[in-house]
C-alpha positions in Angstrom: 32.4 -65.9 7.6 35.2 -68.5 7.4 36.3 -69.9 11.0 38.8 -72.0 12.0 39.3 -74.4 14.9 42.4 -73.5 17.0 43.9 -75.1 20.0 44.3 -72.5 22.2 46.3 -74.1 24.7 48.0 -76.4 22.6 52.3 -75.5 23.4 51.4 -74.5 27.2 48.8 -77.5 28.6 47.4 -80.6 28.0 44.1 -79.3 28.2 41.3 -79.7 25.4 40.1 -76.0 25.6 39.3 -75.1 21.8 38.2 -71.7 20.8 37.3 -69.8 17.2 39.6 -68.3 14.9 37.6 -66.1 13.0 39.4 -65.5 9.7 37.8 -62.2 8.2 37.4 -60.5 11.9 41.5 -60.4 11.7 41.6 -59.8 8.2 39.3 -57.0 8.3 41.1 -55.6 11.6 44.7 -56.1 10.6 44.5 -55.0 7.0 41.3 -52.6 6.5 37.9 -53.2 5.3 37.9 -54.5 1.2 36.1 -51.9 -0.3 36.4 -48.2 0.1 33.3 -46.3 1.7 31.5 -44.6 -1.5 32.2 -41.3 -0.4 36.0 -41.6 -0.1 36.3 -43.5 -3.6 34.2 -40.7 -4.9 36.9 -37.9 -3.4 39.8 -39.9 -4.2 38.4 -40.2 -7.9 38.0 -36.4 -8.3 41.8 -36.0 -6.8 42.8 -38.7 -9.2 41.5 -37.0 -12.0 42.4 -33.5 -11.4 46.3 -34.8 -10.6 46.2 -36.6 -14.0 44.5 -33.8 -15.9 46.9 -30.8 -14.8 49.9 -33.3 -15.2 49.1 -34.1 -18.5 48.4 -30.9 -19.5 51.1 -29.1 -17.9 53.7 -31.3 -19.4 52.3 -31.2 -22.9 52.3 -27.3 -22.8 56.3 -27.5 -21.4 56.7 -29.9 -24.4 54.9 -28.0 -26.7 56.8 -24.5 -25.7 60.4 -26.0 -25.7 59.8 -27.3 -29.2 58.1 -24.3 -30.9 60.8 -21.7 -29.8 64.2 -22.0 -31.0 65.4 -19.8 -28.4 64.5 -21.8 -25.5 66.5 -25.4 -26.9 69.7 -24.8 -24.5 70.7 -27.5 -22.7 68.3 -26.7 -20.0 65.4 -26.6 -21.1 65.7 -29.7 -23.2 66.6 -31.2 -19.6 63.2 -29.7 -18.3 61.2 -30.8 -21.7 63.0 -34.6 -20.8 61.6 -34.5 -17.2 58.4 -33.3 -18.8 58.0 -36.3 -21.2 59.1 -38.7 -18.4 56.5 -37.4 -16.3 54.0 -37.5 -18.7 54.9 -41.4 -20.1 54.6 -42.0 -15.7 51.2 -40.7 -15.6 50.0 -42.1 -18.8 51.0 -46.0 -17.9 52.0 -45.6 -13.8 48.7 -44.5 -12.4 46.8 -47.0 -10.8 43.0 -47.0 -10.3 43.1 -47.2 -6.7 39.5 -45.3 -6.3 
């Protein structure tokens, strides 16, 4: 535990009263312990993982579609097949490992 020594009366009195500051107590209760509880990284992992799986296949498969069919390359659908590809390039280099 790191701890520092703080004047606690230091702008109001003249007194010498000193007290604790305990660094990681106001870490932890400001910002949230620093690891994950194994259960919740295990949950977030599997939701992590089926968001990227169905993304990446689901935008493939548009991809795949628009290009195979000559009828479907209006204006539209090359649109959608765009989005597609930008969502795919966004889940291939923008997901972080947060779990």
């Amino acid at each position: 535990m790191t701890s520092v020594l703080v004047d606690a009366d230091a702008a109001t009195t003249t007194s010498n009263a000193t007290e604790y500051f305990d660094v990681s107590a106001y870490l932890q209760r400001h910002l949230g312990l620093r690891m994950r509880p194994p259960v919740e990284s295990a949950i977030l992992t599997i939701v992590y993982c089926a968001i990227f799986t169905t993304g990446v296949v689901g935008n493939v498969c548009t991809g795949v579609v628009v290009w195979r069919r000559a009828y479907l390359h209006t204006p539209t659908n090359l649109y959608l097949c765009s989005l597609a590809i930008s969502d795919l390039l966004t889940l291939l280099l923008g997901e972080q490992l947060v779990a």
